[in-house]
PDB file as gemmi writes it, atoms N, CA and C in Angstrom:
CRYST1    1.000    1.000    1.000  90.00  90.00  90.00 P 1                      
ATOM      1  N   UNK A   1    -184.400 -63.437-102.605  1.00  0.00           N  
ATOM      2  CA  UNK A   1    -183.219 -63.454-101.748  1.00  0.00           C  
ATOM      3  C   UNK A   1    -182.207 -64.459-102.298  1.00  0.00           C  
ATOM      4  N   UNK A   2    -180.968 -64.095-102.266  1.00  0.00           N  
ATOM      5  CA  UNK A   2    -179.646 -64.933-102.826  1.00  0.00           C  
ATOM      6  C   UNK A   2    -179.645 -65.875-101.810  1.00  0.00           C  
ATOM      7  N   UNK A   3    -178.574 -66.919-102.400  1.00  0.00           N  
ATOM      8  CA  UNK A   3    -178.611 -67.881-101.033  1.00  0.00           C  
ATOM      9  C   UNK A   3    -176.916 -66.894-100.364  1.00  0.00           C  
ATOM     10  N   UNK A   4    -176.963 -67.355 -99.518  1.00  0.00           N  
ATOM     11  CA  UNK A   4    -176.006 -66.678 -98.534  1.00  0.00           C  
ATOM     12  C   UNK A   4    -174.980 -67.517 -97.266  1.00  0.00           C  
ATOM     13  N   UNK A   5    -174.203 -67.301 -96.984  1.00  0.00           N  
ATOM     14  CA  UNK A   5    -173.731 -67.663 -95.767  1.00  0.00           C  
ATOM     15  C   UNK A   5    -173.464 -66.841 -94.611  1.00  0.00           C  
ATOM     16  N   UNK A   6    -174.030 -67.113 -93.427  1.00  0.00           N  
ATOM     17  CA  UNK A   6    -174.302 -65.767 -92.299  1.00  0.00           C  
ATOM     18  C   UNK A   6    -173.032 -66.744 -91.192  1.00  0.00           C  
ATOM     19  N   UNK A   7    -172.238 -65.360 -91.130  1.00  0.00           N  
ATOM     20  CA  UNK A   7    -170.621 -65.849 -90.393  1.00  0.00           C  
ATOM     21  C   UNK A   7    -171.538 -65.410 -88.998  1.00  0.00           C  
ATOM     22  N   UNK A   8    -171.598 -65.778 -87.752  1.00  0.00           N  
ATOM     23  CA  UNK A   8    -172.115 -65.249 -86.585  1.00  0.00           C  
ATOM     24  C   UNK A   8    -170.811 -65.257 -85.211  1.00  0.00           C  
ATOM     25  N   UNK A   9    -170.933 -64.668 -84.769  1.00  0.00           N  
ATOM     26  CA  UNK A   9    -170.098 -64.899 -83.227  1.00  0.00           C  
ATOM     27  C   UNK A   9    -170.912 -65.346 -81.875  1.00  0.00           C  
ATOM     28  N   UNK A  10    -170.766 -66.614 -81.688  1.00  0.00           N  
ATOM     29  CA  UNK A  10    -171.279 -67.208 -80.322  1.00  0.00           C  
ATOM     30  C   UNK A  10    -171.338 -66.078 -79.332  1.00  0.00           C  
ATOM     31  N   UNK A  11    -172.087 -66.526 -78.124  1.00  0.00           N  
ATOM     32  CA  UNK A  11    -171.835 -65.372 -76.984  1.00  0.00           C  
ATOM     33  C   UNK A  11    -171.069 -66.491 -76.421  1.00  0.00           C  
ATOM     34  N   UNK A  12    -170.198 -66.925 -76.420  1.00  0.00           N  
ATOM     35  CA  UNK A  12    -168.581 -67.453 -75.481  1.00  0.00           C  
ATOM     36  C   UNK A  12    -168.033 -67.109 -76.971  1.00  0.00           C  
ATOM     37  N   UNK A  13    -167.958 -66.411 -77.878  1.00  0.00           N  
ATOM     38  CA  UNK A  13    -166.986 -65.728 -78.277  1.00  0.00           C  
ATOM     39  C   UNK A  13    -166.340 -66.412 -79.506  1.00  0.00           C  
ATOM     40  N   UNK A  14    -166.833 -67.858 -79.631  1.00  0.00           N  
ATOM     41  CA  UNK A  14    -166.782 -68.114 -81.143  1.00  0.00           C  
ATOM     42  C   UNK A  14    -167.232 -67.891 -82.573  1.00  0.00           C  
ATOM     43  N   UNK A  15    -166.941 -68.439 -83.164  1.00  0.00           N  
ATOM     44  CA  UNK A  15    -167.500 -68.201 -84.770  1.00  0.00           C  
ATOM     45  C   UNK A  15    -168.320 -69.581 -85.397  1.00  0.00           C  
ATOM     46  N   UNK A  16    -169.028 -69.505 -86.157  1.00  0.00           N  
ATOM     47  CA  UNK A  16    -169.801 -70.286 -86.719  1.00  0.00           C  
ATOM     48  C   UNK A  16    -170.686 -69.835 -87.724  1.00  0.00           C  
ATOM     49  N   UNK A  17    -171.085 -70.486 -88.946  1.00  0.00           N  
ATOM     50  CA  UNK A  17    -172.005 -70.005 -89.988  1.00  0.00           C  
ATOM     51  C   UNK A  17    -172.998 -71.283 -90.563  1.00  0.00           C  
ATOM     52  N   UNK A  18    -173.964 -70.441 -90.983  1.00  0.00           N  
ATOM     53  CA  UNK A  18    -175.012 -71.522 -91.689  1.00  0.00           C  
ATOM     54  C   UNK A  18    -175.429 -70.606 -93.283  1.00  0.00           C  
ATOM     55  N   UNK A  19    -175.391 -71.635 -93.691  1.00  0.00           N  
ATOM     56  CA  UNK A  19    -175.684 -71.954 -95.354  1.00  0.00           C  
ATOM     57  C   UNK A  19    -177.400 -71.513 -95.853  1.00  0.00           C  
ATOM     58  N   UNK A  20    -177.424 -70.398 -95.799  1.00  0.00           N  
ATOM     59  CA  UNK A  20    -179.212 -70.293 -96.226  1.00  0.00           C  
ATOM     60  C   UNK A  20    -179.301 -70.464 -97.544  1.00  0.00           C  
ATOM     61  N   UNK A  21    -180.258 -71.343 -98.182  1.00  0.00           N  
ATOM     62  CA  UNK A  21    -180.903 -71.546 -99.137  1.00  0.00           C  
ATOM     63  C   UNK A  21    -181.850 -69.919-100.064  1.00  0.00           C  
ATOM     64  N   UNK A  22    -181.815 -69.899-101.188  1.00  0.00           N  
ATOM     65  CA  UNK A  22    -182.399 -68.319-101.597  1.00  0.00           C  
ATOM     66  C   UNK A  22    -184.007 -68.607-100.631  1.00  0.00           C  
ATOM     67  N   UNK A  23    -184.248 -69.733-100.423  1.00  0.00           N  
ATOM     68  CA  UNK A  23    -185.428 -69.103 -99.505  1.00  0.00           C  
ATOM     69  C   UNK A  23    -185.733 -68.906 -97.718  1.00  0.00           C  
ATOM     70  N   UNK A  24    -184.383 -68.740 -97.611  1.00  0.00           N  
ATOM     71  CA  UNK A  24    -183.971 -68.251 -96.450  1.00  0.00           C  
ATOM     72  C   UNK A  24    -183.783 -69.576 -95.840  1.00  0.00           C  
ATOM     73  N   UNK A  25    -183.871 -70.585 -96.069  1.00  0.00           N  
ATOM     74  CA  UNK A  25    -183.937 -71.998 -95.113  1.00  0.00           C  
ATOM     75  C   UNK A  25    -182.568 -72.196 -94.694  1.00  0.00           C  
ATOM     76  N   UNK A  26    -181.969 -72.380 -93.199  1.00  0.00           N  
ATOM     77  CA  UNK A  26    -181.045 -72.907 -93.404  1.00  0.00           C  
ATOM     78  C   UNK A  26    -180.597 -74.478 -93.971  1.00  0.00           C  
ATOM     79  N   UNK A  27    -179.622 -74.696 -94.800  1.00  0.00           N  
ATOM     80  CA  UNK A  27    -179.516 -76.291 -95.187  1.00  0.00           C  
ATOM     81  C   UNK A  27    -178.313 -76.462 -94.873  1.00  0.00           C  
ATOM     82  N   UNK A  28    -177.093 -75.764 -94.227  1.00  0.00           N  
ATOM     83  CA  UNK A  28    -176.276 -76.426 -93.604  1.00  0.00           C  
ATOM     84  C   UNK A  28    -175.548 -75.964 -92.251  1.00  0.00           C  
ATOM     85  N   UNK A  29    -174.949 -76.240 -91.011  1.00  0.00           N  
ATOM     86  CA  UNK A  29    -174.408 -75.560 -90.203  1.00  0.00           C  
ATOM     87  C   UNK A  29    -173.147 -76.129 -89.742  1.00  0.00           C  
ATOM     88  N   UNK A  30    -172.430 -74.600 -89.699  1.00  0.00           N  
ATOM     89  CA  UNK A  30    -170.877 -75.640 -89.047  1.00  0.00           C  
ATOM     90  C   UNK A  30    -170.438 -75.852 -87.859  1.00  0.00           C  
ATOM     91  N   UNK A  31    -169.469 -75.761 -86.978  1.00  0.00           N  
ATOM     92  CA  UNK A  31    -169.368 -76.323 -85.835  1.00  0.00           C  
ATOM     93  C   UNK A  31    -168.913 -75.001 -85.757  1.00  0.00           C  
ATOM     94  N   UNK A  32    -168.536 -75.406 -84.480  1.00  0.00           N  
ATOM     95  CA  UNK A  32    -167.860 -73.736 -83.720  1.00  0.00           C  
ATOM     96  C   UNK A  32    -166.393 -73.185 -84.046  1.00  0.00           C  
ATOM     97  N   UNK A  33    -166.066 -72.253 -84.385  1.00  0.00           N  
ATOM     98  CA  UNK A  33    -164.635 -72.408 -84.318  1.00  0.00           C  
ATOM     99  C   UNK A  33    -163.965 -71.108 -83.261  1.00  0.00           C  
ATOM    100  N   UNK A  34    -162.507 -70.656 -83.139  1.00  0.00           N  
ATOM    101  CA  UNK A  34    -161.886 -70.258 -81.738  1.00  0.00           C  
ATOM    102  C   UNK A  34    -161.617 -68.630 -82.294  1.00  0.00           C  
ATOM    103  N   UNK A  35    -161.196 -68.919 -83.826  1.00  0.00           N  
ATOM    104  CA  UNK A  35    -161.047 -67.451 -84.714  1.00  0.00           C  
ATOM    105  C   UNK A  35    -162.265 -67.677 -85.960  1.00  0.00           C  
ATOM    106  N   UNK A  36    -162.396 -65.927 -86.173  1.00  0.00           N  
ATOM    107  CA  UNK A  36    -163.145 -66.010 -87.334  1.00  0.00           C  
ATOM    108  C   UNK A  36    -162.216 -66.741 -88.703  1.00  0.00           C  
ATOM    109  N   UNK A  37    -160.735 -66.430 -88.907  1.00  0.00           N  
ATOM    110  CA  UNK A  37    -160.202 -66.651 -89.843  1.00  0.00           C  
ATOM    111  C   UNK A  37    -160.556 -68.322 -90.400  1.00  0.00           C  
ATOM    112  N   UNK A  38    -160.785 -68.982 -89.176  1.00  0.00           N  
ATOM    113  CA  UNK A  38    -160.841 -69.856 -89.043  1.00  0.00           C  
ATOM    114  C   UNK A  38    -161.980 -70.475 -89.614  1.00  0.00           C  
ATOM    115  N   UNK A  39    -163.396 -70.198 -89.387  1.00  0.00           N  
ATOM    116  CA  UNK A  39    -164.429 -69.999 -90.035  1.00  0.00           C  
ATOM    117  C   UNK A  39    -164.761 -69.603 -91.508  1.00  0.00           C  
ATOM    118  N   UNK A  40    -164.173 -68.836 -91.578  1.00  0.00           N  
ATOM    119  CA  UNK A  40    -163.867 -68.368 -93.287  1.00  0.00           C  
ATOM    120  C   UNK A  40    -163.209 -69.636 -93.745  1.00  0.00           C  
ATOM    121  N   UNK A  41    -162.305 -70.017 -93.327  1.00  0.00           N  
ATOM    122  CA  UNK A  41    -161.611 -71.400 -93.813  1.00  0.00           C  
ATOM    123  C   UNK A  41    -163.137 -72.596 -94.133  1.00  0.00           C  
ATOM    124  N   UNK A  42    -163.720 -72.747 -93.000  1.00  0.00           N  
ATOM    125  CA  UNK A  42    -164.677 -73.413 -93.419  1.00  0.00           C  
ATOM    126  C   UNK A  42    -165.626 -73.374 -94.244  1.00  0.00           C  
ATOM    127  N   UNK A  43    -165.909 -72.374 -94.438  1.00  0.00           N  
ATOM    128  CA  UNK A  43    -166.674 -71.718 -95.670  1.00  0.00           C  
ATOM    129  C   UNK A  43    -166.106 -72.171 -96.840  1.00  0.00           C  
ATOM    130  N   UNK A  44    -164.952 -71.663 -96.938  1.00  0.00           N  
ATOM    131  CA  UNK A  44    -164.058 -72.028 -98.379  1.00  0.00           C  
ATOM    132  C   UNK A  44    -164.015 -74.046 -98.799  1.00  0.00           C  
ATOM    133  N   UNK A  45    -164.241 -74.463 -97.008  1.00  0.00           N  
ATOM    134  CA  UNK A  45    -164.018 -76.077 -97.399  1.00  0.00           C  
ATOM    135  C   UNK A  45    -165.681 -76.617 -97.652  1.00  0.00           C  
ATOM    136  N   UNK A  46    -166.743 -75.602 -97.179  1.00  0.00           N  
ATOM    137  CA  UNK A  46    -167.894 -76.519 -97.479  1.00  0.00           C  
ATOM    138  C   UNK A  46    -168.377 -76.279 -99.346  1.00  0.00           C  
ATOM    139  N   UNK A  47    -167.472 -75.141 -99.710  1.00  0.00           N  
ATOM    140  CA  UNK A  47    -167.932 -74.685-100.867  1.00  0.00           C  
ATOM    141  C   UNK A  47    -167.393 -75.674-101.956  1.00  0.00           C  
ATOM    142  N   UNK A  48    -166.212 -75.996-101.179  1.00  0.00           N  
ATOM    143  CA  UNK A  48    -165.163 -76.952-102.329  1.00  0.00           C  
ATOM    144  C   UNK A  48    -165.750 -78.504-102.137  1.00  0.00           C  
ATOM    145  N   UNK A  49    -165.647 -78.649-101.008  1.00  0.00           N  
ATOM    146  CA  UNK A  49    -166.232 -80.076-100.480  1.00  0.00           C  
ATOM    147  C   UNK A  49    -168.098 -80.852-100.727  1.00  0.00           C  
ATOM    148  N   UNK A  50    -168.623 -79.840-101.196  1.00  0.00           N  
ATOM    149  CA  UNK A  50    -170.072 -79.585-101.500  1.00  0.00           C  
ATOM    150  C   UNK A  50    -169.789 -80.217-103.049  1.00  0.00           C  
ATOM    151  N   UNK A  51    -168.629 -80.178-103.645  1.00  0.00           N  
ATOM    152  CA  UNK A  51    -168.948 -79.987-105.533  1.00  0.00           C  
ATOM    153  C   UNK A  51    -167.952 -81.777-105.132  1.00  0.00           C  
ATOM    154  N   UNK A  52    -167.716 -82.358-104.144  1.00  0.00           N  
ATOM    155  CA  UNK A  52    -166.723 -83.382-104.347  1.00  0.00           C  
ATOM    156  C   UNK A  52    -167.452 -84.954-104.252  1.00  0.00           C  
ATOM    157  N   UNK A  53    -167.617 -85.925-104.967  1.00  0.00           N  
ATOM    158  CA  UNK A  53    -168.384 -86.856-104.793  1.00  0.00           C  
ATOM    159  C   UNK A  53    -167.827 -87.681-103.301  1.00  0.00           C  
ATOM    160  N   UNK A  54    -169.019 -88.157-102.812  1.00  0.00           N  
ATOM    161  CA  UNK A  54    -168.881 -88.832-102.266  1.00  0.00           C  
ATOM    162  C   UNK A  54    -168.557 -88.237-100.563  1.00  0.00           C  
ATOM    163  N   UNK A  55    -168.696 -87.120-100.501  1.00  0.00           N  
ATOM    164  CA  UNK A  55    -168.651 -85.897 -99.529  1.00  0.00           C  
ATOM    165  C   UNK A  55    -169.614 -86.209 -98.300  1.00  0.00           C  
ATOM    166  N   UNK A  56    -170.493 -86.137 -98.849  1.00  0.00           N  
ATOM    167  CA  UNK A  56    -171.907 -86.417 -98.376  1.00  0.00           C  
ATOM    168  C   UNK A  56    -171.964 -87.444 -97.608  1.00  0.00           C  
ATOM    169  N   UNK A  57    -173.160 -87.311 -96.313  1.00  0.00           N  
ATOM    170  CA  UNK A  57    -173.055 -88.789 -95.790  1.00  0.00           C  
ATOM    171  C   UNK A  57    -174.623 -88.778 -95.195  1.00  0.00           C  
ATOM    172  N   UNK A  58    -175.098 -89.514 -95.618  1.00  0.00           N  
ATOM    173  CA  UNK A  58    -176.644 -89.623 -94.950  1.00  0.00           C  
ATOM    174  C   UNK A  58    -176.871 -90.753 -94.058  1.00  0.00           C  
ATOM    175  N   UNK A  59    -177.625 -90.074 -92.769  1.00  0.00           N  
ATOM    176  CA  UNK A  59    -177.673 -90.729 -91.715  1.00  0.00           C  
ATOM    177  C   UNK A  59    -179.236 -90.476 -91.029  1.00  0.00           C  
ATOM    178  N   UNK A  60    -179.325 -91.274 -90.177  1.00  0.00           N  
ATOM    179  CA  UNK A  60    -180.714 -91.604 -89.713  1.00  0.00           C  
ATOM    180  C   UNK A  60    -180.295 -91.600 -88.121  1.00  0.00           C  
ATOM    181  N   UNK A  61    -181.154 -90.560 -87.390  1.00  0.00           N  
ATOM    182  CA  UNK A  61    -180.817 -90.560 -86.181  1.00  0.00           C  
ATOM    183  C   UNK A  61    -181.653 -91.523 -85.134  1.00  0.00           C  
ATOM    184  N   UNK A  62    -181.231 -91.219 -83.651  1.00  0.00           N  
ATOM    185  CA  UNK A  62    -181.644 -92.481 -83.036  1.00  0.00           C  
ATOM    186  C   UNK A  62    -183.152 -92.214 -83.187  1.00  0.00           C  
ATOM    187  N   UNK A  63    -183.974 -91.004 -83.384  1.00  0.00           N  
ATOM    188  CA  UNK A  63    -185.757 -90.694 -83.542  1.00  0.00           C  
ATOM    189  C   UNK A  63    -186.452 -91.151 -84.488  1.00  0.00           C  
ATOM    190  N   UNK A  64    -185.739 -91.790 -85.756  1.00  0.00           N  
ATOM    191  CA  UNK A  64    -186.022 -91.951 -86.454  1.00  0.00           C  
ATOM    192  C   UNK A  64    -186.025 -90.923 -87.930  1.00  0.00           C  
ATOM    193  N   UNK A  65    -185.193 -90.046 -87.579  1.00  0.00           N  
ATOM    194  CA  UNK A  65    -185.629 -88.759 -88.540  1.00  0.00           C  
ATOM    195  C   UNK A  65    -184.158 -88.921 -89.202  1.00  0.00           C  
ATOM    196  N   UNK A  66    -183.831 -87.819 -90.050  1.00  0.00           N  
ATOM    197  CA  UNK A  66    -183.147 -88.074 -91.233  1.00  0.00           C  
ATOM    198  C   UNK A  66    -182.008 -86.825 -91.146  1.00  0.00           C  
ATOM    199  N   UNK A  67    -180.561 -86.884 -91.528  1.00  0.00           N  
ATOM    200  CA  UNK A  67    -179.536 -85.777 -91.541  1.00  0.00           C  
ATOM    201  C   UNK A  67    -178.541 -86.253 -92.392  1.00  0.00           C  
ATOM    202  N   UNK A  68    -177.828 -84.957 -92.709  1.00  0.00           N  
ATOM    203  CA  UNK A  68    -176.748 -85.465 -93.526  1.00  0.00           C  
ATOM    204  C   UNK A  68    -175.415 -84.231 -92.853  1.00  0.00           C  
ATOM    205  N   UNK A  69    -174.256 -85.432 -93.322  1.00  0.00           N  
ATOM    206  CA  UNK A  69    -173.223 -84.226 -92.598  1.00  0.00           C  
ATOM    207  C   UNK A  69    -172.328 -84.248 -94.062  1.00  0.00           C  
ATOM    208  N   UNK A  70    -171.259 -83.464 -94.529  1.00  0.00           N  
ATOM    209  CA  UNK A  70    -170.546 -83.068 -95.347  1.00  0.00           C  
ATOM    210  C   UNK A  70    -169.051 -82.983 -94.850  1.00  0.00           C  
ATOM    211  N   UNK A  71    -168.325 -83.752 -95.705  1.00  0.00           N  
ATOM    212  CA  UNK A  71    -167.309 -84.217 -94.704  1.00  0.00           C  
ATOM    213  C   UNK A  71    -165.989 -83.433 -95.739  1.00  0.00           C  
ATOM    214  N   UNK A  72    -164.496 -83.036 -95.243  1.00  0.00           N  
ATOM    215  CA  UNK A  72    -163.930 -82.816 -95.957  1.00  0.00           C  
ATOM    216  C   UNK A  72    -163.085 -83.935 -96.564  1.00  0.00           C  
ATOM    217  N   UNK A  73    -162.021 -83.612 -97.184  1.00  0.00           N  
ATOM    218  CA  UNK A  73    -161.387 -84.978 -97.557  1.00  0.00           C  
ATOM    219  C   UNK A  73    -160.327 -85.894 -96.618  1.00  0.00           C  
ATOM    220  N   UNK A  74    -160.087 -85.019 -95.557  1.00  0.00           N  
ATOM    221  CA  UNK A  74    -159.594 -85.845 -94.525  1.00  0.00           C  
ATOM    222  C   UNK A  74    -160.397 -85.846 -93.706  1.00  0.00           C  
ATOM    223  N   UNK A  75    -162.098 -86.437 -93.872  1.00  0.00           N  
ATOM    224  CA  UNK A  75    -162.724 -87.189 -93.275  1.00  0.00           C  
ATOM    225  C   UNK A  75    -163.482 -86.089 -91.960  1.00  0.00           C  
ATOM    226  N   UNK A  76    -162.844 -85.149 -91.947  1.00  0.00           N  
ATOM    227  CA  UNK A  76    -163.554 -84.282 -90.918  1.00  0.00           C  
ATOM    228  C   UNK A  76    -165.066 -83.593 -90.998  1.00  0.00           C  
ATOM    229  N   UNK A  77    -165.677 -83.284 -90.363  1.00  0.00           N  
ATOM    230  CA  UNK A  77    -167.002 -82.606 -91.018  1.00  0.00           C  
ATOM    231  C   UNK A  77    -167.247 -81.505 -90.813  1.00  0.00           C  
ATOM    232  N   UNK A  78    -167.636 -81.135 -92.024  1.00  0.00           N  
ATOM    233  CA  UNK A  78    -167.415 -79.643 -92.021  1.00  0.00           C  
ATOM    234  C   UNK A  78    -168.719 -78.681 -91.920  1.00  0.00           C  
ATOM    235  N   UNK A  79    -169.994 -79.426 -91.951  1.00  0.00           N  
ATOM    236  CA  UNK A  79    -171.208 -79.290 -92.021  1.00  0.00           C  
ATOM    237  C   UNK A  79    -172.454 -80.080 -91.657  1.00  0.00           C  
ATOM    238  N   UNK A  80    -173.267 -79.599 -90.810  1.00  0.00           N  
ATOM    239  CA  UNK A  80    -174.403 -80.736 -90.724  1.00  0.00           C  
ATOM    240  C   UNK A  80    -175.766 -80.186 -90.828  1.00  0.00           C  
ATOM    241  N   UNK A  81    -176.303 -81.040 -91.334  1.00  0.00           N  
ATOM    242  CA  UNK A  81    -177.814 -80.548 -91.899  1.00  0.00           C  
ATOM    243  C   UNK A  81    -178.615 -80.404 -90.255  1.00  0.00           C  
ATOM    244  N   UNK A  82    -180.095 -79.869 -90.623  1.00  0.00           N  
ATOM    245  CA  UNK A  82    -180.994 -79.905 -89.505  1.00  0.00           C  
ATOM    246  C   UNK A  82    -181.476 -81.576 -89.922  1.00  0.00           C  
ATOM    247  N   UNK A  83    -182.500 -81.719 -88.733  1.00  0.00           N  
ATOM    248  CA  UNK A  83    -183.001 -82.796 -89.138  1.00  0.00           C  
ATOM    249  C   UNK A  83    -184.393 -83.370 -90.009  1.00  0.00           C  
ATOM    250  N   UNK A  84    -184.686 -83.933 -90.972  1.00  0.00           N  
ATOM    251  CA  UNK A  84    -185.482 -84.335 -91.693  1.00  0.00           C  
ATOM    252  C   UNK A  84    -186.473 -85.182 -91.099  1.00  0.00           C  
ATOM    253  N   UNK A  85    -187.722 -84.801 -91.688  1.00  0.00           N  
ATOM    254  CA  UNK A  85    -188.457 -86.329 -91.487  1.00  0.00           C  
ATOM    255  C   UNK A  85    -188.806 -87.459 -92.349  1.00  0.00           C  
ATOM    256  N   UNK A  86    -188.165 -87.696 -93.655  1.00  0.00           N  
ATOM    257  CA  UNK A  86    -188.032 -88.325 -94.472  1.00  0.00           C  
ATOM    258  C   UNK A  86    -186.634 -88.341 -94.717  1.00  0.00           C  
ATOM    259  N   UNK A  87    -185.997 -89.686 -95.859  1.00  0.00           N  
ATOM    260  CA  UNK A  87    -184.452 -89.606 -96.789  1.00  0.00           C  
ATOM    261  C   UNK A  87    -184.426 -88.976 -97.434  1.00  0.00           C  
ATOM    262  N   UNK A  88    -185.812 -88.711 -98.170  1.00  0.00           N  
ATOM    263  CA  UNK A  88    -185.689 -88.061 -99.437  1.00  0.00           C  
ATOM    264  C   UNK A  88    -185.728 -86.573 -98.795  1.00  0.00           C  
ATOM    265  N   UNK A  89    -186.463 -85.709 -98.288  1.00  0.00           N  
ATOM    266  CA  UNK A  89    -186.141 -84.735 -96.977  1.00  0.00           C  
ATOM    267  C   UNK A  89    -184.784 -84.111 -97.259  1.00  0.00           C  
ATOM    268  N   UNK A  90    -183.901 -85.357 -96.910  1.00  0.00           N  
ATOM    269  CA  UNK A  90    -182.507 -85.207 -96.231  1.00  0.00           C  
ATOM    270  C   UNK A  90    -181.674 -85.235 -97.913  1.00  0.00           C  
ATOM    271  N   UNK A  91    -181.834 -85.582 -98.963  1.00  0.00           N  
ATOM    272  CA  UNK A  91    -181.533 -85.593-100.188  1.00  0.00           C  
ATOM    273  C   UNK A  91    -181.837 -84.707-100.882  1.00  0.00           C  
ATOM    274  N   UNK A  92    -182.949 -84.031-100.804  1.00  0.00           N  
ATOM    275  CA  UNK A  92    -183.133 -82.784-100.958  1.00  0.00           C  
ATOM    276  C   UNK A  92    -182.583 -81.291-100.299  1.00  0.00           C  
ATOM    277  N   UNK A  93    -181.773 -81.568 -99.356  1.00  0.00           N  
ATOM    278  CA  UNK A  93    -180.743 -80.887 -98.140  1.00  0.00           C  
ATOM    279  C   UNK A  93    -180.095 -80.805 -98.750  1.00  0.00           C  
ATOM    280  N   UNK A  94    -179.341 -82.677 -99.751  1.00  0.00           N  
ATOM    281  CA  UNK A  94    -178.010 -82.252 -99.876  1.00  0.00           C  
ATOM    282  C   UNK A  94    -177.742 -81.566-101.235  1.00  0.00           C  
ATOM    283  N   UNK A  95    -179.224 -81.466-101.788  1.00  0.00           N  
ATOM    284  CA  UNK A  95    -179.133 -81.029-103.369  1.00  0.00           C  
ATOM    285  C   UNK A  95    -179.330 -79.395-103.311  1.00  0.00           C  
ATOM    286  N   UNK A  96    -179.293 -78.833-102.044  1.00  0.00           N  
ATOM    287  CA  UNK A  96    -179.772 -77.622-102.086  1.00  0.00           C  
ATOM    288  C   UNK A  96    -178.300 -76.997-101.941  1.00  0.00           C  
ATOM    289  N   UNK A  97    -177.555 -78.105-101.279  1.00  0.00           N  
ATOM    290  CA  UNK A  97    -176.067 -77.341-100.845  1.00  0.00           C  
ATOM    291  C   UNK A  97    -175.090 -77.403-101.793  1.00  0.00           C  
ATOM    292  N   UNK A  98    -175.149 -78.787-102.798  1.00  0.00           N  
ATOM    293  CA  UNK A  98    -174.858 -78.873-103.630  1.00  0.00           C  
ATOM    294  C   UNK A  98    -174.783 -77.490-104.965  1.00  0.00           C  
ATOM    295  N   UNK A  99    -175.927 -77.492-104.879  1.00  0.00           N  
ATOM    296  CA  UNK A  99    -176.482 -75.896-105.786  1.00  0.00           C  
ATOM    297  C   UNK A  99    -176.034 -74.526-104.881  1.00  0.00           C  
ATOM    298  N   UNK A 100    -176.101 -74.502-103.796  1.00  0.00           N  
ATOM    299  CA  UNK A 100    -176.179 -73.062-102.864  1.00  0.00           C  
ATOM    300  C   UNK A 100    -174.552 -72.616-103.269  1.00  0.00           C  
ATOM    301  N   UNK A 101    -173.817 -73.811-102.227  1.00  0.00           N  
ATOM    302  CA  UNK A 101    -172.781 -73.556-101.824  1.00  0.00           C  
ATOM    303  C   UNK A 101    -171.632 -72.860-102.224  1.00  0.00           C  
ATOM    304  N   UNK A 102    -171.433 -73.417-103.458  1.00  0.00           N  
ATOM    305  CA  UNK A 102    -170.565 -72.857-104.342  1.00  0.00           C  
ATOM    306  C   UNK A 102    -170.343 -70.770-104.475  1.00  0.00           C  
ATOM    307  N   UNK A 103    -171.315 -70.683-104.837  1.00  0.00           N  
ATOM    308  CA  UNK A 103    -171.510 -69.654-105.219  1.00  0.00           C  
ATOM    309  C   UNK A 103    -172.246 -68.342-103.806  1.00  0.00           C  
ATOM    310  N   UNK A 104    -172.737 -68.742-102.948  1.00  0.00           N  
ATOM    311  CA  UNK A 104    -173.547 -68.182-102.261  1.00  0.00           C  
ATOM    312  C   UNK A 104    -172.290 -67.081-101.461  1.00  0.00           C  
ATOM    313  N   UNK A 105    -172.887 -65.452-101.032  1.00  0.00           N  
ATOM    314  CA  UNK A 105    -172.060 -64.762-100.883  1.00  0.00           C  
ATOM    315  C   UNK A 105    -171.837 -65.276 -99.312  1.00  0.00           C  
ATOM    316  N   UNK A 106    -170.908 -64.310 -98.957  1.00  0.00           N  
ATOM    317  CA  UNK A 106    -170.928 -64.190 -97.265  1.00  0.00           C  
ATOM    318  C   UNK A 106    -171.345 -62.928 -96.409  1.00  0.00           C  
ATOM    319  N   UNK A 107    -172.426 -63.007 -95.881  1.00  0.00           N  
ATOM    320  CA  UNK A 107    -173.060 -62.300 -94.236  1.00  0.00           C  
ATOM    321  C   UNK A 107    -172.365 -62.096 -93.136  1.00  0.00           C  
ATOM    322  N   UNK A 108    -171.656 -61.351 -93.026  1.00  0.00           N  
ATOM    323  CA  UNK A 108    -170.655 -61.217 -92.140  1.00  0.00           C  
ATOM    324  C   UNK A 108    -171.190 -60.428 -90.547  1.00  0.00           C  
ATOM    325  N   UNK A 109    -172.028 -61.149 -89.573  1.00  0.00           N  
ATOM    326  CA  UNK A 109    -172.816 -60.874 -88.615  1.00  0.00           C  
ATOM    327  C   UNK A 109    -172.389 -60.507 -87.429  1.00  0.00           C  
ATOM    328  N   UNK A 110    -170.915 -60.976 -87.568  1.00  0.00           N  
ATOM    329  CA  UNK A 110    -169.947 -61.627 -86.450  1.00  0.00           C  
ATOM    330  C   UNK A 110    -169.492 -59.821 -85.222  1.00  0.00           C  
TER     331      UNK A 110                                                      
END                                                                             
């Protein structure tokens, strides 16, 4: 299986997509948005924003477990991992999106 991005429509009627890894895992998800066009936009920013140093942000939640979010260049985020139970876990997330993103087609579910 390719890695992929699956565009979905909320049931209140939004849009949102997650980043599957070729082994179906998801490794990234975005927030909600109001239009699909809109969503597609995000797609285009996690693909660009994925290849940009310093993008990345690894964080440790209050459980103790491990996430990373992907931020664009005006600081917004455009993606957030599930949660890890290790850093390295969560570094391995961001090396998968790193590799996926770019290239991975789009699933259009919506």
């Amino acid at each position: 299986m390719a890695a992929k991005y699956h565009l979905k429509k909320a049931s209140d009627g939004q849009f949102h997509f997650n980043l599957h890894a070729s082994n179906g895992e998801v490794v990234i998800s975005s927030e909600l948005y109001k239009a699909k066009t809109s969503a597609i936009e995000g797609i285009e920013s996690v693909r660009r924003n994925s290849q940009r140093e310093g993008a990345f942000e690894l964080k440790e939640a209050s459980n103790g477990k491990h996430y990373f979010v992907l931020k664009a260049t005006n600081g917004q985020v455009v993606g957030q991992s599930q949660m890890y139970g290790s850093r390295a876990s969560a570094e391995n997330g961001v090396a998968s999106v790193k590799r996926y993103a770019p290239d991975a087609g789009i699933s259009d579910d919506s």
